[in-house]
Phi, psi and omega in degrees: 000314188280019185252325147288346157265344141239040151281331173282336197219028145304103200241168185267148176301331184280317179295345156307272228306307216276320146334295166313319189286344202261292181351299172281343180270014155312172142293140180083019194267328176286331209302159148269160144246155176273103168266133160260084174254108241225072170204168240274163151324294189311338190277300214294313211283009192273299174307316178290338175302284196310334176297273195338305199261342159285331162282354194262050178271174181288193195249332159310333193273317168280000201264342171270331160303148175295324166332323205297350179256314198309183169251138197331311186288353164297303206288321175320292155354314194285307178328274195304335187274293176319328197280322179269005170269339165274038131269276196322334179278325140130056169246328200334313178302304200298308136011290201262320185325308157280359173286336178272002177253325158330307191271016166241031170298000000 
């Protein structure tokens, strides 16, 4: 049975994007809220890994992906929001540091 439900709710990446996208078009969805967040350094600079390199996809890869609806300024956002949890957390340096021992493989 569960193998015939999911044969039922296999859906196309464009049929994602387009869920995804009716999502973001709730009401409230623009709103902000105040998060109170609490992890390790090691967290942040991990979470910031992970913004960074889903935004950095090839240009095929966003034209098949749910990114490919969101708007720019979304994504910038995420982008500033990473950035500023590697400030508060005192990592920046350490940030690019390792990013230069990355660019010398």
């Amino acid at each position: 049975m569960l193998n015939d439900l999911k044969r039922v709710i296999m859906l196309t990446t464009n049929d994602v994007a387009k869920v995804y996208d009716t999502i973001l078009s709730i009401p409230g969805m623009n709103d902000t809220v105040k998060i109170d967040l609490r992890i390790s350094r090691k967290n942040v600079l991990l979470l910031n890994h992970v913004i960074e390199r889903g935004l950095v996809l090839k240009d095929d890869e966003k034209n098949d992906g749910l990114l490919s609806n969101v708007p720019e300024e979304n994504l910038v956002e995420l982008k500033s929001i990473a950035g500023q949890y590697l400030e508060k957390a005192g990592l920046i340096e350490l940030k690019e540091k390792l990013n230069e021992l990355g660019k010398g493989k």
